[in-house]
LOKE-703326 format. One record per atom (N, C-alpha, C, O): x, y, z; residue number from 1. Coordinates in Angstrom, 3 decimals. Layout:
N
<r <X,Y,Z>,NUM>
...
This chain:
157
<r <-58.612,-44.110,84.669>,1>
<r <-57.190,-44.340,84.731>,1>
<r <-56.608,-44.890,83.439>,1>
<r <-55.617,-44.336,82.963>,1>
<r <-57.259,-46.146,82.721>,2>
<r <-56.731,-46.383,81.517>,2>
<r <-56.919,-45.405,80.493>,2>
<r <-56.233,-45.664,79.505>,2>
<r <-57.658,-44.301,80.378>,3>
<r <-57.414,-43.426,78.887>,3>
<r <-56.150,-42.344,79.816>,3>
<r <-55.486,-41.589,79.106>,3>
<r <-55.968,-42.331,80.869>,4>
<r <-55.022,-41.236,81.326>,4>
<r <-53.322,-42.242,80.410>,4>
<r <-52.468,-41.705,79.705>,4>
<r <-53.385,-43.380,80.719>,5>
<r <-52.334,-43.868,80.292>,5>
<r <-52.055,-43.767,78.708>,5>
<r <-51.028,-43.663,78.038>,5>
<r <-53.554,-43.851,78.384>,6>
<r <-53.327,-44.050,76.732>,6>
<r <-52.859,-42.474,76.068>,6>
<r <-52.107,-42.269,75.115>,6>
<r <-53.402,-41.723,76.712>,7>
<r <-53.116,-40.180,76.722>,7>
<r <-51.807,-40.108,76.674>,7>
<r <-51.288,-39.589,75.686>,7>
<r <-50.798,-40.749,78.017>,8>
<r <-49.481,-40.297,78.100>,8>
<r <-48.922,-41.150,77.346>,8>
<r <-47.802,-40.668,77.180>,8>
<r <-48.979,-42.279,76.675>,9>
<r <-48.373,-43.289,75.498>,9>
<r <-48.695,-42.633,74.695>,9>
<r <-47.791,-42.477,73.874>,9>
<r <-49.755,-42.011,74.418>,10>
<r <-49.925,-41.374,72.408>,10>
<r <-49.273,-39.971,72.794>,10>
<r <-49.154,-39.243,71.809>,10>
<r <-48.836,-39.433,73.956>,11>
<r <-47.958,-38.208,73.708>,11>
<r <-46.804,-38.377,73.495>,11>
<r <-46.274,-37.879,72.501>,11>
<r <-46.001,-39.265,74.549>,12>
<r <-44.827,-39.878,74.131>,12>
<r <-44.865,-40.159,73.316>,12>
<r <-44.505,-39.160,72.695>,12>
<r <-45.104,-41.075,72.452>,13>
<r <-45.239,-41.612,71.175>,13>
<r <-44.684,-40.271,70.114>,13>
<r <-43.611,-40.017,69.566>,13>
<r <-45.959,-39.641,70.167>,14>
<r <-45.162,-38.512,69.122>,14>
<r <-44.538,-37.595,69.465>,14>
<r <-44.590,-36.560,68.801>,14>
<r <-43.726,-37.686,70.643>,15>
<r <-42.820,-36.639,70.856>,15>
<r <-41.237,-37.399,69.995>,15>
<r <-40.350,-36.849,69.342>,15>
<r <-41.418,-38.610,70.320>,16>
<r <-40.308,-39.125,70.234>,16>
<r <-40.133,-38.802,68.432>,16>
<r <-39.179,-38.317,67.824>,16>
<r <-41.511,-39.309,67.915>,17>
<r <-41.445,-39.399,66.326>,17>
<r <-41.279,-38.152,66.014>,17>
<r <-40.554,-37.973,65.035>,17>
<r <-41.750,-37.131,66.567>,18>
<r <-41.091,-35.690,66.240>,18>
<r <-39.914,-35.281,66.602>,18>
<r <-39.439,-34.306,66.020>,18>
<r <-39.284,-35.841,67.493>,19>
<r <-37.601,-35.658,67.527>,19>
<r <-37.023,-36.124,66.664>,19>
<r <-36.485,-35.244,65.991>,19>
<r <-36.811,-37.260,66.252>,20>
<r <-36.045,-38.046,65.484>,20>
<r <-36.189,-37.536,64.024>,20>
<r <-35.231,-37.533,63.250>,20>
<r <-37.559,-37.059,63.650>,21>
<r <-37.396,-36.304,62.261>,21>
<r <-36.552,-35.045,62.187>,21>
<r <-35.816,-34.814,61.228>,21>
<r <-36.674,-34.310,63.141>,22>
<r <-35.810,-33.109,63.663>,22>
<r <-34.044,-33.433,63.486>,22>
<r <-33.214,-33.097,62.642>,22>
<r <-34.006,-33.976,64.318>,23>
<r <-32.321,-35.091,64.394>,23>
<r <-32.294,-35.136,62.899>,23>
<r <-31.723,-34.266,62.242>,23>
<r <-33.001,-36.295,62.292>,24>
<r <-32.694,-36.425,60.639>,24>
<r <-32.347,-35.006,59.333>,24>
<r <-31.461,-34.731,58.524>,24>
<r <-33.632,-34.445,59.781>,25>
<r <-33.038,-32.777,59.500>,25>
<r <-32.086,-32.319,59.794>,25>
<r <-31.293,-32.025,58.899>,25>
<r <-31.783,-32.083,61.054>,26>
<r <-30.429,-31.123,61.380>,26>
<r <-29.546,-32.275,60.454>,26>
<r <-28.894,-31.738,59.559>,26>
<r <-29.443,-33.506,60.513>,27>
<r <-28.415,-33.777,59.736>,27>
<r <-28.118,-34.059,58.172>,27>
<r <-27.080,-34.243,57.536>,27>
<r <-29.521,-34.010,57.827>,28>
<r <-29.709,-33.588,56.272>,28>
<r <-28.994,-31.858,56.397>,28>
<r <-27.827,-31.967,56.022>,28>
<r <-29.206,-30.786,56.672>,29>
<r <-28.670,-29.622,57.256>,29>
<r <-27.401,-29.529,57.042>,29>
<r <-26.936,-28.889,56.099>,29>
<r <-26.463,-30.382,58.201>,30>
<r <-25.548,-30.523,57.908>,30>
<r <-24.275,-30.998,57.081>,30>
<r <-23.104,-30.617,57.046>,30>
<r <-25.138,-32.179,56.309>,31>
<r <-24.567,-32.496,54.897>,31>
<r <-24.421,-31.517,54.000>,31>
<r <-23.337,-31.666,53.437>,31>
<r <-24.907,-30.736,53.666>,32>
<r <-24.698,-29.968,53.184>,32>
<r <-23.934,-28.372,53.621>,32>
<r <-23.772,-27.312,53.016>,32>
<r <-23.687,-28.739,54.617>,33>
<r <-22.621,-27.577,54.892>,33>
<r <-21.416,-28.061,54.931>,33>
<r <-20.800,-28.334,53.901>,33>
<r <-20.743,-28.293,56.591>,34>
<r <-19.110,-28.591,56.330>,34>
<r <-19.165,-30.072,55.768>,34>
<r <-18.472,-30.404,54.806>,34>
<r <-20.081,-31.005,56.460>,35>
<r <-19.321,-32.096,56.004>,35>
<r <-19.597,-32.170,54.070>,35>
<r <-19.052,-33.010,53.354>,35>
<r <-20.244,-31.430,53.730>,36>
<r <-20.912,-31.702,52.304>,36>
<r <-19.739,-30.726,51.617>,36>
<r <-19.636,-30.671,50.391>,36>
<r <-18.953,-30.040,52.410>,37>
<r <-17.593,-29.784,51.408>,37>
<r <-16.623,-30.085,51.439>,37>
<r <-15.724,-29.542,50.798>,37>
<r <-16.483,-31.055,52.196>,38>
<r <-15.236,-32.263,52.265>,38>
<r <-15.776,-33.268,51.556>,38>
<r <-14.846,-33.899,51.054>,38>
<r <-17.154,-33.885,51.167>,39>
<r <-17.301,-34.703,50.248>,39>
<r <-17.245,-34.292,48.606>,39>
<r <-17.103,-35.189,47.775>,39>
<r <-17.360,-32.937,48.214>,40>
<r <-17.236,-32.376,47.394>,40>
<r <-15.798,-31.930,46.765>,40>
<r <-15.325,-32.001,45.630>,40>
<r <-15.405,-31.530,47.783>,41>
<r <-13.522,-31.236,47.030>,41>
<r <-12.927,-32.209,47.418>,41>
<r <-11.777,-32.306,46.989>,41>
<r <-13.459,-33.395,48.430>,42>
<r <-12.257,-34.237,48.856>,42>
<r <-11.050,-33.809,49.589>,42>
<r <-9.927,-34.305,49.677>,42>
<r <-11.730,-32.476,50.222>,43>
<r <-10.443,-31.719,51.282>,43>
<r <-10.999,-31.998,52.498>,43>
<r <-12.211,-32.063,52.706>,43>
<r <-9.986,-32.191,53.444>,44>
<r <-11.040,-31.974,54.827>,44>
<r <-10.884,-30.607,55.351>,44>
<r <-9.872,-29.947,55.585>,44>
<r <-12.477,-30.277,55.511>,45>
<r <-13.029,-29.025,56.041>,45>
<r <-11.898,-28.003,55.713>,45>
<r <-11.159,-27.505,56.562>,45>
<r <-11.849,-27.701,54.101>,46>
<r <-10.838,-26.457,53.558>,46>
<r <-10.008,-26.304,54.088>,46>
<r <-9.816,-25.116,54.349>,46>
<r <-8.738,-27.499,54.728>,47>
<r <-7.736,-27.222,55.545>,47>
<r <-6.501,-26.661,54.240>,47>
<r <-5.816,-25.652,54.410>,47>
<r <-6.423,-27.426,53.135>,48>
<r <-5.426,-27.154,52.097>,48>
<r <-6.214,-25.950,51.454>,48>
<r <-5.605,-25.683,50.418>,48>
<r <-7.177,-25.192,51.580>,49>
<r <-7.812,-24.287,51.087>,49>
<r <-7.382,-22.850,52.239>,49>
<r <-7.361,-21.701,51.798>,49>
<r <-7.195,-23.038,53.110>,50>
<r <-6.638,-22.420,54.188>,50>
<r <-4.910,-22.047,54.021>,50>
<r <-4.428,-20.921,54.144>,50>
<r <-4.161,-23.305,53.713>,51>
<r <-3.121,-23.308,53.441>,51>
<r <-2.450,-22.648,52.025>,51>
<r <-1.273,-22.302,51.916>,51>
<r <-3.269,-22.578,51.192>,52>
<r <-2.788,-22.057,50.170>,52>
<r <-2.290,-20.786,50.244>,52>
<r <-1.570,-20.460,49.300>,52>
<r <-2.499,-19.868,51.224>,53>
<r <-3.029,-18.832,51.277>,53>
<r <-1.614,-18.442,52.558>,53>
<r <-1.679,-19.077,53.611>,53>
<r <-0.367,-17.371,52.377>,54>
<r <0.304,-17.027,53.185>,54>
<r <0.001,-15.750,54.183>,54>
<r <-1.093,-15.184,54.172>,54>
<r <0.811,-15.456,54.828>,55>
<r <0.635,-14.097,55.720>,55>
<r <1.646,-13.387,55.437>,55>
<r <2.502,-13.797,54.653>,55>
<r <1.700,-12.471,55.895>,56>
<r <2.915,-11.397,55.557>,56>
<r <2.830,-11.319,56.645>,56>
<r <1.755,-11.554,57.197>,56>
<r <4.034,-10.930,57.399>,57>
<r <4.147,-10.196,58.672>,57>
<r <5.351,-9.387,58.824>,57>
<r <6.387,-9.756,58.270>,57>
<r <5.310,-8.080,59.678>,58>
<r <6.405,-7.642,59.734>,58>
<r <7.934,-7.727,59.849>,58>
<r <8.133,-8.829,60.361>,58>
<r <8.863,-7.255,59.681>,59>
<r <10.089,-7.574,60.667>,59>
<r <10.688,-6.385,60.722>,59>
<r <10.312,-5.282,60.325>,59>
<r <12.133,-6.896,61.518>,60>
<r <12.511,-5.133,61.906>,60>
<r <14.601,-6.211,61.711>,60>
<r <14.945,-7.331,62.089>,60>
<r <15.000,-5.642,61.337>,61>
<r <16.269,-5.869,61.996>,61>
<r <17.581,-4.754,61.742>,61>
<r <17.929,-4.294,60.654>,61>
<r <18.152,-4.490,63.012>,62>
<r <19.116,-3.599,63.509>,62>
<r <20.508,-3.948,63.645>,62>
<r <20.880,-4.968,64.226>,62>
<r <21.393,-2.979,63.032>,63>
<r <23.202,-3.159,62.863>,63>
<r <23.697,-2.266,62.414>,63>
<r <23.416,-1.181,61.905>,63>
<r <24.680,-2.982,62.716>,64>
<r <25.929,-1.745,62.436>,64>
<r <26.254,-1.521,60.552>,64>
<r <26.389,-2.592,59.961>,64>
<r <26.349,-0.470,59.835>,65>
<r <26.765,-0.347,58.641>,65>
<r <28.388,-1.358,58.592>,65>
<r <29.266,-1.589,59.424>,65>
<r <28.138,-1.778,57.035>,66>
<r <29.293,-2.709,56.613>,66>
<r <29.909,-1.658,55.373>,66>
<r <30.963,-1.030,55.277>,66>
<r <28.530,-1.820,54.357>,67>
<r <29.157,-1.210,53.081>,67>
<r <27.389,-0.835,52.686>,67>
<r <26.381,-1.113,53.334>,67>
<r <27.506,-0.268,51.663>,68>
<r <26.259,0.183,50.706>,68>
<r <26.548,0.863,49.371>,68>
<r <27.532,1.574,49.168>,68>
<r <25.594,0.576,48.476>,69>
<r <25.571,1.578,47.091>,69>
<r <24.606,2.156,47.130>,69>
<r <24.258,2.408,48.284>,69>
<r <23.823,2.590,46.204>,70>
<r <22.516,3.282,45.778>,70>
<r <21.472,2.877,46.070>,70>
<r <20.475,3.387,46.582>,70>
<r <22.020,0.770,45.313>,71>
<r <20.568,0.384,45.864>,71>
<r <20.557,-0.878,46.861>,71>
<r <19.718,-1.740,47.121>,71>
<r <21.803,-0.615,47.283>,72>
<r <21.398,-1.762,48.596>,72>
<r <22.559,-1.469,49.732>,72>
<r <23.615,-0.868,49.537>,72>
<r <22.074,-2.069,51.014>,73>
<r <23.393,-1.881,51.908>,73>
<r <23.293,-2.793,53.059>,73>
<r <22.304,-3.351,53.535>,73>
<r <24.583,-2.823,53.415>,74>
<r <25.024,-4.261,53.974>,74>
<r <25.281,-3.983,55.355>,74>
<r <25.874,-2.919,55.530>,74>
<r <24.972,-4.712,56.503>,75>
<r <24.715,-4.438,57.847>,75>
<r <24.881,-5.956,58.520>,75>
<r <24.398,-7.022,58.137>,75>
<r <25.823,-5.638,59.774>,76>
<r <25.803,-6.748,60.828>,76>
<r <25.315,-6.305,61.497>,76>
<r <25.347,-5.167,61.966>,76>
<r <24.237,-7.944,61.826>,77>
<r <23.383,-7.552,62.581>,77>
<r <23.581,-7.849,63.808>,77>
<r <24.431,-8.694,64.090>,77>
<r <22.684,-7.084,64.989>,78>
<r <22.893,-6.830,65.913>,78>
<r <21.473,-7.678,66.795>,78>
<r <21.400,-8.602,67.604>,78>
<r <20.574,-6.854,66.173>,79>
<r <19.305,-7.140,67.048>,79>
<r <17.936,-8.055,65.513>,79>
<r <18.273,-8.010,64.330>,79>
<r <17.090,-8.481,65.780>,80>
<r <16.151,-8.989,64.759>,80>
<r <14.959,-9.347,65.925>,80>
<r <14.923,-9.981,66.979>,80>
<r <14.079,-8.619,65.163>,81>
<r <12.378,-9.457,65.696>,81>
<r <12.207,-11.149,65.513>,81>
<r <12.880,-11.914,64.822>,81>
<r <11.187,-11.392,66.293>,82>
<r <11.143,-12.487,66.162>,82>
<r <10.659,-13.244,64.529>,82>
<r <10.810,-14.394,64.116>,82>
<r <10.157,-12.259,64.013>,83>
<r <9.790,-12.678,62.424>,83>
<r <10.630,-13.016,61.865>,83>
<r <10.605,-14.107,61.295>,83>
<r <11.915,-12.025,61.816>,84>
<r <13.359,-11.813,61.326>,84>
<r <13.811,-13.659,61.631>,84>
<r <14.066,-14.453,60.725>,84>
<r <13.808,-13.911,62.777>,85>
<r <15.001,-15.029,63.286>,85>
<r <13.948,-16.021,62.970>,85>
<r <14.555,-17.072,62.764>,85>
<r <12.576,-16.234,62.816>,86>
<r <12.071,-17.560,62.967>,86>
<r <12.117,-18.187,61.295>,86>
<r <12.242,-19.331,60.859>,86>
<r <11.953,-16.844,60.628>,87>
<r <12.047,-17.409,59.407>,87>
<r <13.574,-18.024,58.400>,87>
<r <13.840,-18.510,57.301>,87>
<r <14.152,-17.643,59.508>,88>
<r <15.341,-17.737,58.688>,88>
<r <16.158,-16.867,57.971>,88>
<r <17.299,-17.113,57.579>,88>
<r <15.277,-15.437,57.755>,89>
<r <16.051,-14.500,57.434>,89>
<r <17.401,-14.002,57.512>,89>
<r <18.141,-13.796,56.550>,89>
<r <17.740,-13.773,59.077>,90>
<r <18.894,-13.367,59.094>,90>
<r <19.366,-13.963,60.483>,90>
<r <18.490,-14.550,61.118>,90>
<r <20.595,-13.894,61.025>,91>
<r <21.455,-14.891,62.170>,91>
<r <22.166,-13.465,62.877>,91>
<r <23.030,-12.811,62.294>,91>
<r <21.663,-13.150,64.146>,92>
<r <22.801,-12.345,64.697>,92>
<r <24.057,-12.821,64.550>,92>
<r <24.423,-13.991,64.437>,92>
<r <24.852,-11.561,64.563>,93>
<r <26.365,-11.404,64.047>,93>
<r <26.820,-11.981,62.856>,93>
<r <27.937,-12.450,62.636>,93>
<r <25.770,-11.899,62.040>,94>
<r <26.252,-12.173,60.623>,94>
<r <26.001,-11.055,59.961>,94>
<r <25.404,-10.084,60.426>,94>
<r <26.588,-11.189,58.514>,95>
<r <25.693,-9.844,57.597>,95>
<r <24.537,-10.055,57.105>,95>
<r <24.060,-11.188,57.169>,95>
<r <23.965,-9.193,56.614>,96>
<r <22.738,-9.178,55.879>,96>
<r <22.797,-8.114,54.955>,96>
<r <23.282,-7.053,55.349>,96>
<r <22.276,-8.234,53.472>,97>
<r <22.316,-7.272,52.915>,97>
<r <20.666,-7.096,52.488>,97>
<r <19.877,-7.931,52.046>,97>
<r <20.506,-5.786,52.780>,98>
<r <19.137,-5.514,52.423>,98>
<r <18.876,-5.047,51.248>,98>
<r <19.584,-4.049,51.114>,98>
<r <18.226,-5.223,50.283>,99>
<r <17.786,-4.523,48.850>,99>
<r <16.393,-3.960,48.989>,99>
<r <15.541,-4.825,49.191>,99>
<r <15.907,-2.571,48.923>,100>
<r <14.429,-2.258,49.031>,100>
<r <13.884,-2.541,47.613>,100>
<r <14.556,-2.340,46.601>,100>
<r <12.724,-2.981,47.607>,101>
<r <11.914,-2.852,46.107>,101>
<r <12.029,-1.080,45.266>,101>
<r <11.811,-0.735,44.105>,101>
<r <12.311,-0.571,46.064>,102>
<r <12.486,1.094,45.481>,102>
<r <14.145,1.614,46.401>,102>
<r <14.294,1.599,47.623>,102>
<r <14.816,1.880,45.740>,103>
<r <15.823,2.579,45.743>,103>
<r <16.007,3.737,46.431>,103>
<r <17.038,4.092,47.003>,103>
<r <15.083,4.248,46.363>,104>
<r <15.025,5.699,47.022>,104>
<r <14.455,5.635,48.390>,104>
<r <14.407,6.696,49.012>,104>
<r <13.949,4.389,49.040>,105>
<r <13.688,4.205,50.584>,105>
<r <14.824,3.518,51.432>,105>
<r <14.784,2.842,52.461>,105>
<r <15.942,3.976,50.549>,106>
<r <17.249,4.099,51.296>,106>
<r <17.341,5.476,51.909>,106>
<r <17.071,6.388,51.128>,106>
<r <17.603,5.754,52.901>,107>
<r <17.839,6.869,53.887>,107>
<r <18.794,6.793,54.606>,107>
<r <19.097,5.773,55.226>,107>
<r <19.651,8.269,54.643>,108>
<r <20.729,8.471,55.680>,108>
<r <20.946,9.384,56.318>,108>
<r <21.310,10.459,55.841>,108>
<r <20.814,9.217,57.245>,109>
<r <20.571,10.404,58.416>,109>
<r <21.659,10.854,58.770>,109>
<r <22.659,10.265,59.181>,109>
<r <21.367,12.407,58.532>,110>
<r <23.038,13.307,58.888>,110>
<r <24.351,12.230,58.105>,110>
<r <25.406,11.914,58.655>,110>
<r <24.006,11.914,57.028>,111>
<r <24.824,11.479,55.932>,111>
<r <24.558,11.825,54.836>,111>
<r <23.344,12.011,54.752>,111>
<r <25.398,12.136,53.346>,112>
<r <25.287,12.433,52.299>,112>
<r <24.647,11.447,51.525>,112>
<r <23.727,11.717,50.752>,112>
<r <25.423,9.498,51.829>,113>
<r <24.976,8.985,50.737>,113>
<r <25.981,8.056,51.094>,113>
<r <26.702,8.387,52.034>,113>
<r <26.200,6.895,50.515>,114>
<r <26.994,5.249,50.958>,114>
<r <28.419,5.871,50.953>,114>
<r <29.064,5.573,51.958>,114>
<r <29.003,6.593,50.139>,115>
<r <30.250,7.005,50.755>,115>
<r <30.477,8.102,51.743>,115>
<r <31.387,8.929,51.803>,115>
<r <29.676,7.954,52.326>,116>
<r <30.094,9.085,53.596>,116>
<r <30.022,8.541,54.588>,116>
<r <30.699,8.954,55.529>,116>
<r <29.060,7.263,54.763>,117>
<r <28.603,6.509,55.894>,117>
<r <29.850,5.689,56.542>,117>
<r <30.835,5.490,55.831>,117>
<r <29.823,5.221,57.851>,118>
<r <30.947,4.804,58.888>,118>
<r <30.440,3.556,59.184>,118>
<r <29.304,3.100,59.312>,118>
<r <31.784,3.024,59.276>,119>
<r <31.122,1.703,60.302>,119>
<r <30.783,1.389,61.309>,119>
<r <30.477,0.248,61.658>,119>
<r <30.784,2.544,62.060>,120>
<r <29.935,2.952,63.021>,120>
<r <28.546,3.427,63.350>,120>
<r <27.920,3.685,64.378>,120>
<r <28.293,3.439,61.893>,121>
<r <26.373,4.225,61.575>,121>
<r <25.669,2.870,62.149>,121>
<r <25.972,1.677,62.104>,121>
<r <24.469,3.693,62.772>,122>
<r <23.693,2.174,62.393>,122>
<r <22.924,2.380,61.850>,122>
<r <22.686,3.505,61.412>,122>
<r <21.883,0.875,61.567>,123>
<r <21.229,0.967,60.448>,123>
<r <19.989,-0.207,60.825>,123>
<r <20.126,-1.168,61.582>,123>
<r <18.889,0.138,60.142>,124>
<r <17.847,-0.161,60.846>,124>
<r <16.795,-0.700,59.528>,124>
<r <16.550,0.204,58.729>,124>
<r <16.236,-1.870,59.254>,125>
<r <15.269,-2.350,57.744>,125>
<r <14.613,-2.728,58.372>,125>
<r <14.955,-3.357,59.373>,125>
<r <13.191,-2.463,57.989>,126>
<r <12.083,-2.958,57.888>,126>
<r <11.646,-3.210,56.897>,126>
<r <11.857,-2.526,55.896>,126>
<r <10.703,-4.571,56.918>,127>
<r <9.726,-5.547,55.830>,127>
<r <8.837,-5.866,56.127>,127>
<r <8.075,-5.352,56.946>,127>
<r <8.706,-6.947,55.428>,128>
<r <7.782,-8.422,55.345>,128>
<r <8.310,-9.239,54.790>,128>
<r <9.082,-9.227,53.831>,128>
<r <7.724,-10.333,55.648>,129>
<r <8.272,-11.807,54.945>,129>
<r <7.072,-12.897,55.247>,129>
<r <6.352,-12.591,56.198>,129>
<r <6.827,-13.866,54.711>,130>
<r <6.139,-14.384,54.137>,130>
<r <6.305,-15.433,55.675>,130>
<r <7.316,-15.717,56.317>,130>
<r <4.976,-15.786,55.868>,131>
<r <5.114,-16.759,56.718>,131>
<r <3.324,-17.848,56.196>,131>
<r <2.324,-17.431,55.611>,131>
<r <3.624,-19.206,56.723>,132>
<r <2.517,-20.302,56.528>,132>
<r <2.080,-19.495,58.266>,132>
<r <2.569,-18.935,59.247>,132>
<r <0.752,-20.003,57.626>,133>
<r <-0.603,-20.243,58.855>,133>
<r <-0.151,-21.390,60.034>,133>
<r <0.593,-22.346,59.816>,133>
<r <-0.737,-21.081,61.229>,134>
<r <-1.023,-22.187,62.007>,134>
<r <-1.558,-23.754,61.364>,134>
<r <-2.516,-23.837,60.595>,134>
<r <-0.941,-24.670,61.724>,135>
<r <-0.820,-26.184,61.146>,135>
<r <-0.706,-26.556,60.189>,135>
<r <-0.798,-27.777,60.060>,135>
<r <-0.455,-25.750,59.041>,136>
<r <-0.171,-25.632,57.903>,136>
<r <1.564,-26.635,57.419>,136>
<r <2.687,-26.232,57.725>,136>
<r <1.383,-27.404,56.956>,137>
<r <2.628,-28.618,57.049>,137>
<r <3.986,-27.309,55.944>,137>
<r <3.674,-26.758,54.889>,137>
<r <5.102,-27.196,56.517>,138>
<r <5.753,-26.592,55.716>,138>
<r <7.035,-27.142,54.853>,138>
<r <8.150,-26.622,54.880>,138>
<r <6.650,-28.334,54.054>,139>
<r <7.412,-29.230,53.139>,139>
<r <7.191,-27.902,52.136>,139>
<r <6.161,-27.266,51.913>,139>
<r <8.851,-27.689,51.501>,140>
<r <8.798,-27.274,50.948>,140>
<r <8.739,-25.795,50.604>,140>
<r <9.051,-25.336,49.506>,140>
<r <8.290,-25.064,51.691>,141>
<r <8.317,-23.326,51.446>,141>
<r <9.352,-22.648,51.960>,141>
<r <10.096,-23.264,52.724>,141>
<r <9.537,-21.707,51.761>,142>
<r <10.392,-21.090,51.668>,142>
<r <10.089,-19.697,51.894>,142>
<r <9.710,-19.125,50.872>,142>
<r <10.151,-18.911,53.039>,143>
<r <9.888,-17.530,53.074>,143>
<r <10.710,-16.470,52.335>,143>
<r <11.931,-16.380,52.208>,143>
<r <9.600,-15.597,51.826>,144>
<r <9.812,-14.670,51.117>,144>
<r <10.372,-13.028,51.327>,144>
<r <9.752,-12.449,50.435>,144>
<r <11.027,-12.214,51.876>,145>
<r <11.347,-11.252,52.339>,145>
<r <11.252,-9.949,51.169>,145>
<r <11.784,-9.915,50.060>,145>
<r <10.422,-8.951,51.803>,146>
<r <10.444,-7.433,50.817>,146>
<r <10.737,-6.801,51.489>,146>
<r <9.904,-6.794,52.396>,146>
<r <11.516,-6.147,51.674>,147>
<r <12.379,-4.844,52.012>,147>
<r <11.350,-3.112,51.715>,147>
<r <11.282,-2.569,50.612>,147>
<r <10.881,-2.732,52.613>,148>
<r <10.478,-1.582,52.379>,148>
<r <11.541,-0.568,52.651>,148>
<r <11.895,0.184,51.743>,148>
<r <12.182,-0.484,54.089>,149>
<r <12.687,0.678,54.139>,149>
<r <13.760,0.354,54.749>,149>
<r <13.801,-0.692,55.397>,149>
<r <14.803,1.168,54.658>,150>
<r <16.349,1.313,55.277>,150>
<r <16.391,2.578,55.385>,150>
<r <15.956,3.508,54.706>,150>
<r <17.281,2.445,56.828>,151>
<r <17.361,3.835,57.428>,151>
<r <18.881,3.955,57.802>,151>
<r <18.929,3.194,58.768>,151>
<r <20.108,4.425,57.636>,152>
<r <21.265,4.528,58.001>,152>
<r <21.078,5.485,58.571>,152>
<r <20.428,6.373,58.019>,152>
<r <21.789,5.738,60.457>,153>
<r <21.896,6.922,61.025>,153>
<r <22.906,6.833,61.700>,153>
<r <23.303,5.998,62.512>,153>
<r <23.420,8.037,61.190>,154>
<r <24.952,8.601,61.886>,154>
<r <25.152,8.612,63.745>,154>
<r <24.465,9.286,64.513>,154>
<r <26.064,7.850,64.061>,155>
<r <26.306,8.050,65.516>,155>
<r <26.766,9.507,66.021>,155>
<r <27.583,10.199,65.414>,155>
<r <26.146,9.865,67.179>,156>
<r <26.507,11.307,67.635>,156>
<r <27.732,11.140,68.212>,156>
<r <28.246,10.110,68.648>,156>
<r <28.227,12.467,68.165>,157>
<r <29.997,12.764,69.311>,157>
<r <30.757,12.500,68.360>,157>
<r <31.977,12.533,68.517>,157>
């Protein structure tokens, strides 16, 4: 009976001393991953490394023609995605004037060209605009809007 005990004390024994080196490892391990790059840049866990970094996301917004030239044209708006209104872009029933980065992704459907168009056309832009990440503190930014395309189309009847 006494070597059965001494048996189960010297197993315990080094089970325990073999855990605890294990434990010490995994956390030698882990120093050197996340927490070892928050001691290194002094960021926590690449949150401002995350933030640096914007999104683009779509938008859409829909109205009635105001005025236009060659390279831009002016529309009350009617309808806006939620991209459109969160950023600040544009305010139903106000104007908006859209400018595309290219000139020629102005389009008018069953129209010649800004003097033919009615104030009755509608008119339809799509983009991107610049939006911050989830928890990302927004002192200071300011979304960015690019204009890909405008579409003016003539009302039927």
């Amino acid at each position: 009976m006494p070597l059965n005990r001494i048996a189960l004390v010297a197993t315990l024994a080094a089970a325990l001393i073999g855990g605890s080196t294990a434990q010490a490892r995994h956390g030698e391990d882990h120093a050197r991953g996340k927490a070892g790059d928050q001691a290194r840049d002094g960021k926590a866990n690449g949150h401002a490394k995350k933030c640096s970094k914007l999104r683009n996301v779509g938008f859409v917004v829909k109205g009635t023609f105001v005025s236009g030239d060659p390279q831009s044209v002016t529309l009350t708006v009617t309808k806006a995605n939620r991209h459109a209104r969160r950023s600040g872009l544009v305010t139903l029933g106000e104007n908006f004037t859209a400018t595309p980065t290219d000139p020629d992704r102005i389009k008018y459907v069953n129209r010649t060209g800004p003097g033919d168009a009615q104030p009755t056309d509608r008119v339809r832009v799509k983009g991107k605009v610049t939006k911050l990440k989830r928890g990302c503190d927004s002192e200071g930014f300011t979304p960015t809007a690019t204009v890909r395309r405008v579409k003016v189309i003539a009302r039927r009847g």
